[in-house]
N, C-alpha and C positions, 0 to 999 in steps of 0.2 A: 381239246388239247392236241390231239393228234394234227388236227387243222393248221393249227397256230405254228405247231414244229415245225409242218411242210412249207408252209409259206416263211417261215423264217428262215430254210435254208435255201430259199431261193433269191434272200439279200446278200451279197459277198460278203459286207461288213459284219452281219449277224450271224452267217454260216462260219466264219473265222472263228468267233468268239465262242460257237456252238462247240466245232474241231479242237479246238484246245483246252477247253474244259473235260471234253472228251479223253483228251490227253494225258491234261492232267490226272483222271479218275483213273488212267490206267497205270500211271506210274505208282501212284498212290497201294493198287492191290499188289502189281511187281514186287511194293517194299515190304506188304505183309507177309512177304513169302521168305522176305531173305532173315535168316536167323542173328541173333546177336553170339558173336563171335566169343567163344570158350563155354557157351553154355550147356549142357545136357542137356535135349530138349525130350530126350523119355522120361528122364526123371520128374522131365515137367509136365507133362502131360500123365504120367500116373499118380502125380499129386493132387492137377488137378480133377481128374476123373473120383479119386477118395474124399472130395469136398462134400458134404450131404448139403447145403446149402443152397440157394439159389444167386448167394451175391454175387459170387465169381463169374457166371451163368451171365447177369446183365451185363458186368463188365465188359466180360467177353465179345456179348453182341454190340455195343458201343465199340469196340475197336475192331470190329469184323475178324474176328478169329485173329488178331495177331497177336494178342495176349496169351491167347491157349498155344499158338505155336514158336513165343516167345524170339517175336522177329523184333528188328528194328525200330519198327514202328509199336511196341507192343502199348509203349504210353497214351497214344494216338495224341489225340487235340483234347484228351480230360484234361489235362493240366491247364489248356486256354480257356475250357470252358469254365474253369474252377476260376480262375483268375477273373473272369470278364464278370461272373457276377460277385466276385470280391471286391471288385471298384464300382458297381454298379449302387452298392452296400455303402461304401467305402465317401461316396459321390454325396449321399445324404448326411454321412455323419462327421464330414469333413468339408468345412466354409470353403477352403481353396479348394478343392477338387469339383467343388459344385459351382465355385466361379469360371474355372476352368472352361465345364459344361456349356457357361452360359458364354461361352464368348466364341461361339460360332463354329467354323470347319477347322480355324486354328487349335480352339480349344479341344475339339476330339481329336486332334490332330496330337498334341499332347499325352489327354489321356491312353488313346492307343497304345503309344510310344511305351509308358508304363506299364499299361499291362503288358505289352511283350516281354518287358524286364520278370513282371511278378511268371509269369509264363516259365519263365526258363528257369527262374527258382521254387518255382513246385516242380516243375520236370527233375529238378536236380533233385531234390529231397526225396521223390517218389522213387527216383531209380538208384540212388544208393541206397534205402531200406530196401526195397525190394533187392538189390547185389547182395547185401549184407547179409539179410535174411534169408534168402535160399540159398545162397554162398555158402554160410554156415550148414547147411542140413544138406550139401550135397550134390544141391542146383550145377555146379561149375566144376568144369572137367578138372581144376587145378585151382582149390582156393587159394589164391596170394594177390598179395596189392593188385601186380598187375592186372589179372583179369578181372577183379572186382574197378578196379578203374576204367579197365576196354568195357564194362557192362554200362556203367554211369554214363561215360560218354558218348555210345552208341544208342543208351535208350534216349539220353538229355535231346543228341544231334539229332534221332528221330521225330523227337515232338517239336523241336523246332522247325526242322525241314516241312513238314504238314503245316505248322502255324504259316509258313512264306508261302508252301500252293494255296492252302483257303487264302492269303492275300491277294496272291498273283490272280485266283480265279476272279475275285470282286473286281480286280483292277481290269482283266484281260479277257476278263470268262465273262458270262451269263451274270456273275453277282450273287451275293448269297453263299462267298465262298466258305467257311467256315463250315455252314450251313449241310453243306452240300459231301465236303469232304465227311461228314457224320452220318447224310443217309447214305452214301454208299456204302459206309462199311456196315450199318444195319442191314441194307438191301444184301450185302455179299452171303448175309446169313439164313434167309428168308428159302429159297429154294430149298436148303438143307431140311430146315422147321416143317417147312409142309409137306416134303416126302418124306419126313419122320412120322407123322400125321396120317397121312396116308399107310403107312406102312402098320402103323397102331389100331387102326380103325377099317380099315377098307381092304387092305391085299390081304388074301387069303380068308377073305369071308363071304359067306353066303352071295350072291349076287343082288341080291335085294336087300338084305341087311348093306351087303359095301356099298350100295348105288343110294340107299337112305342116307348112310355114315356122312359119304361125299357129299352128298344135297345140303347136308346140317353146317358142318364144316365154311363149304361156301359161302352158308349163308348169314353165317354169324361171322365171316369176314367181311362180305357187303356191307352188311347193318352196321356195323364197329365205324365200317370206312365212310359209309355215310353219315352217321353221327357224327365224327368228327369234322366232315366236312361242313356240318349245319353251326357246330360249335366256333370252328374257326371262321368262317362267313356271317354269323348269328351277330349283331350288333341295333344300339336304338339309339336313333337319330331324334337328338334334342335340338329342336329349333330354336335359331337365333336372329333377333330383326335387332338389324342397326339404322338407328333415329337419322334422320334427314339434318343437314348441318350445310352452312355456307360457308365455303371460303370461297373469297374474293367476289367473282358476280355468278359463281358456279354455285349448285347445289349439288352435292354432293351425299352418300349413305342412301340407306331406306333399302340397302341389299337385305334378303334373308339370306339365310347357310343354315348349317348345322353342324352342331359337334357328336361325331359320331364314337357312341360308347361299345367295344365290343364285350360282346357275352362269354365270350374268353381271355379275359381283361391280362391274366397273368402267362396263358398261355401253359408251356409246359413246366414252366420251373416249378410251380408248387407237388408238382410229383416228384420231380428231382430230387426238391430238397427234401419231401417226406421220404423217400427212398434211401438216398445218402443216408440222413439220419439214422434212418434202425435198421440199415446194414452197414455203417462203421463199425460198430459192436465187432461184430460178425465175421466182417473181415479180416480185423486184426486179432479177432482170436483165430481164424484160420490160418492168418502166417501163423504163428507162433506155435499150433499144433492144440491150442487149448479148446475140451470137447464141453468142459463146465462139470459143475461136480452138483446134485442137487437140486435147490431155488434156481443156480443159475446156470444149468443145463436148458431146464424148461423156458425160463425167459430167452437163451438163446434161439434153443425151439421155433417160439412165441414170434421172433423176428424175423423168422425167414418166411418167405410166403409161399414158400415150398410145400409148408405144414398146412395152412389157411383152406378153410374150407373141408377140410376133411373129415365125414362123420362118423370116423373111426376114432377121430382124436379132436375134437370141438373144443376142447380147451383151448388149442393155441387160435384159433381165430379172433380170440383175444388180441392178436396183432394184426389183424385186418382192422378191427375198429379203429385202433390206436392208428392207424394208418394213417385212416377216411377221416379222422381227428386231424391229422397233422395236413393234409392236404386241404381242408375249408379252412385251417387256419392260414397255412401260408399263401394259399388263394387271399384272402382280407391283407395281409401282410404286406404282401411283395405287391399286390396294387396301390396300399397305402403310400409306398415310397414311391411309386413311379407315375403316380397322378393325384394332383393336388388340389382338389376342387376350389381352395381358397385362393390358389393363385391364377386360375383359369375366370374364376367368378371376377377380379380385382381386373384382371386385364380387358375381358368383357368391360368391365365400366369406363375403364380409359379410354377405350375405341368407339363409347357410346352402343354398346350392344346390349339384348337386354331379352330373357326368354318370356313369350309374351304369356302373360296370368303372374310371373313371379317377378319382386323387385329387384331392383339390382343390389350387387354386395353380400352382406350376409345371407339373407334370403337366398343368392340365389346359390353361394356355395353349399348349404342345408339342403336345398333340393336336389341340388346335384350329387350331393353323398347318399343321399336316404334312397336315388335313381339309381349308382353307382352300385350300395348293398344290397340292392334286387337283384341287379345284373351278375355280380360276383355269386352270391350264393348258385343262381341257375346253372352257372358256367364252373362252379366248382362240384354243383351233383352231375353235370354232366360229365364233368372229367373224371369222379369216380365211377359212376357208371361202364366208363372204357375199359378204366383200369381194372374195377371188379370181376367185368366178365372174362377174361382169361385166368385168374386166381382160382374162378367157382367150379371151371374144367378142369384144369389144372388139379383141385381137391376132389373133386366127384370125379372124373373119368381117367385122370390120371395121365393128361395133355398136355404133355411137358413143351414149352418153346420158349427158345432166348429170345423172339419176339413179342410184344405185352402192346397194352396200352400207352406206355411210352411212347415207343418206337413207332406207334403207329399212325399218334399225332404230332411226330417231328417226321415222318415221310410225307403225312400229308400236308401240314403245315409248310413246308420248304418246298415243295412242288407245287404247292398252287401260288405261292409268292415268287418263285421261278419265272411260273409260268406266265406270272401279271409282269414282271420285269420283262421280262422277251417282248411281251404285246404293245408293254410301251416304250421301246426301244423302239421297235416298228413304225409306232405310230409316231416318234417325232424323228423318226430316216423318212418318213412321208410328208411330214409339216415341211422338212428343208428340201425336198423336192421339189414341192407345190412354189417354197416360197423361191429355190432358184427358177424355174420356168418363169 
C-alpha cells in the first residue's frame, strides 16, 4: 500500500488528484469545527453526554464529532447515504427507475440527479426536527423563526456542501468520493477511542498487567482488520465456457471467464440497516426525553447494545440476537435485489455461455442461487462475528468506542477500493505512454 502511494505521487497527473483530495479532506474537518450559528452548544453537549444509549454515540462517529459539536456540518452525508439506498430500493420496485438503470451512463446520470433532490429533502426534514426539537427544550440561544430558520438552513447547506466534495472528489479526487468523505470522519474519531482504551486498561496499571492489557487490545484490532479484509477480498469464481460459433469465415467464442461471487455479497448495508432499525426506537425517544415506563423501558434497554452482553444484566442480550436476526436477513435481502441469478443465467444463454456440468437456463439460475446462499450466509456469519466482538468487550470489560464493526468494514472496505482505483489509474497513465512512444 505504502508502495503504491509513493509511486503514485511520483505521476504529476495522479499526485494532483492525490493533493486535492487531500484538500478537500481538510476542508471537510475545518467545517466540523465551525458551529451552527444561535445555537448553544453546552446545552448540547450536556444533553448529549445524559444520553445512556449508544445511538447517539454511532451517529456521532459517522459524522466525526460534528454532531456532538453541533457544527455545520453536523448532518454530514447521512441524509445521501439514506437517500442512495432509497432509490437503490426504489430502482427494483419502480419499472421506470429500473429502465432508467438499464440505459447506460445516461441513465445513472438521471438517477444521480434524483437522488441529490431526495438528499436535500431528508437533509431538510432532519434539520428542521432536529431546530424544532432542541429549539423547543433550550438548544437555541433565542427560540424564534429566525433562528430556527438560520439552523435549517445551515444544517440543510451543510449536507449539501459535503454531497458536491464527495462529488467533486469522484470527479477530481482519487474516486470513491462519498466513500471517502465518511471514513474520514470515522478515522477523525479513532485516535480519541484508542487513547480512551488505553487510558481504561493500560495507564496506571501494573507494567505487566498494562503491557498484557496493550498486547490484547492490538490484537483483537489486527484480527478484526484482517477478517474483514478476507471478507471483503473472500469471493468464488464460477466458471463460464462460451461455445465456439462462426460468423462469416471466422470462428469465433470458446473463451472461458468467470463470474465472480463475493463472499460479502451485501457488503455493509445489512448492518446499517439492522442498526438504523432498533435504534430508531431509541433515538426518537431520546429527542423527546422519553426514558419508557415499564415493558417498555426494558425493550428500550433491550436495544441499545450498550446493555448487550452484560452478565450482570443477560436479559437485554435479547437484542443482540434480534440483531444477528436482522443482519443474516438483510444480508439474503438486499443481495436478492441487487443480483438476479435469473437474469444473469438468461443472458449467459444469449451469448452462448454456459457453466460446464450445468445446463443452461433454469438449471443454471438454481445453481447459481443455491451457490449464491452458501456464499451470503458465510459472509453474513462473518460480518456478525466483527460486529459481535466489540459488543462482548464492550458488555464484559466495559470498552466503550464509537468505533465498531461498522466502521471498521467501511475503513477497510473504502481503502482497499482506493487503493485498486490509484493502481489502476497508473496502469492505464502507463498503457498511453507505451502506446504514445
Amino acid at each position: 500500500m505504502l508502495t503504491t502511494l509513493k509511486n503514485a505521487f511520483k505521476i504529476r497527473e495522479i499526485r494532483k488528484k492525490l493533493l486535492f483530495t487531500l484538500g478537500m479532506l481538510v476542508v471537510i474537518r475545518l467545517g466540523s469545527q465551525l458551529p451552527v450559528p444561535g445555537v448553544d452548544r453546552h446545552y448540547f453537549s450536556n444533553w448529549f453526554a445524559q444520553q445512556t444509549g449508544d445511538a447517539f454515540n454511532f451517529f456521532d462517529a459517522f459524522t466525526g464529532g460534528s454532531f456532538l459539536n453541533m457544527s455545520i456540518l453536523a448532518l454530514n452525508i447521512t441524509p445521501y447515504i439514506t437517500s442512495s439506498i432509497i432509490m437503490q430500493l426504489l430502482t427494483i420496485a419502480i419499472p421506470k427507475l429500473e429502465e432508467m438503470q438499464k440505459e447506460g451512463e445516461d441513465g445513472r446520470k438521471k438517477i444521480a440527479s434524483i437522488t441529490r433532490y431526495v438528499t436535500v429533502a431528508l437533509a431538510l426534514i432532519e434539520s428542521t426536527a432536529l431546530a424544532i426539537t432542541f429549539g423547543n427544550n433550550g438548544a437555541l440561544e433565542n427560540f424564534n423563526f429566525f433562528n430556527v430558520l438560520t439552523v435549517i438552513v445551515a444544517l440543510t447547506a451543510g449536507s449539501a456542501f459535503l454531497m458536491w466534495i464527495g462529488e467533486r472528489i469522484t470527479e477530481k479526487g482519487v474516486g470513491n468520493g462519498i466513500s471517502i468523505v465518511l471514513i474520514i470522519n470515522i478515522i477523525s474519531r479513532i485516535p480519541q477511542d484508542i487513547t480512551q482504551l488505553f487510558e481504561q486498561f493500560v495507564f496506571g496499571r501494573a507494567i505487566a498487567v498494562g503491557a498484557v492489557a496493550a498486547i490484547v487490545i492490538l490484537a483483537i484490532i489486527v484480527a478484526m482488520v484482517v477478517l474483514v479484509i478476507i471478507l471483503n477480498d473472500g469471493s468464488r469464481k464460477i466458471p463460464v465456457q462460451y461455445a465456439k460459433k462462426i460468423q462469416g469465415r471466422k470462428m469465433v467464442g470458446g473463451q472461458t471467464s468467470s463470474i465472480p461471487l463475493k463472499v460479502n455479497t451485501a457488503g455493509v448495508i445489512p448492518i446499517i440497516f439492522a442498526s438504523s432499525l432498533m435504534q430508531i426506537p431509541v433515538i426518537v425517544c431520546g429527542f423527546f426525553g422519553y426514558r419508557g415506563t415499564g415493558v417498555w423501558a426494558h425493550i428500550l434497554r433491550g436495544l441499545s447494545s450498550s446493555n448487550w452482553c452484560n452478565p450482570r444484566e443477560p436479559v437485554y442480550s435479547i437484542g443482540l440476537l434480534v440483531y444477528i436476526v436482522l443482519v443474516v436477513f438483510f444480508a439474503y435481502f438486499y443481495t436478492s435485489i441487487t443480483f438476479n441469478p435469473i437474469e444473469i443465467a438468461d443472458n449467459m444463454k444469449k451469448q452462448g455461455g454456459f457453466i460446464p456440468g450445468i445446463r443452461p437456463g433454469k438449471p443454471t439460475s438454481e445453481y447459481l442461487t443455491k451457490v449464491l446462499n452458501y456464499i451470503i450466509f458465510i459472509g453474513a456469519v462473518g460480518l456478525t462475528i466483527v460486529c459481535v466482538i466489540p459488543f462482548f468487550f464492550n458488555g464484559i470489560f466495559g470498552a466503550q468506542v464509537s468505533f465498531g464493526g461498522t466502521s471498521l468494514i467501511i475503513i477497510v472496505s473504502v481503502v482497499l477500493e482506493t487503493m485498486k482505483q490509484i493502481e489502476s489509474q497508473m496502469l492505464v497513465r502507463n498503457y498511453k505512454g507505451f502506446l504514445n512512444d
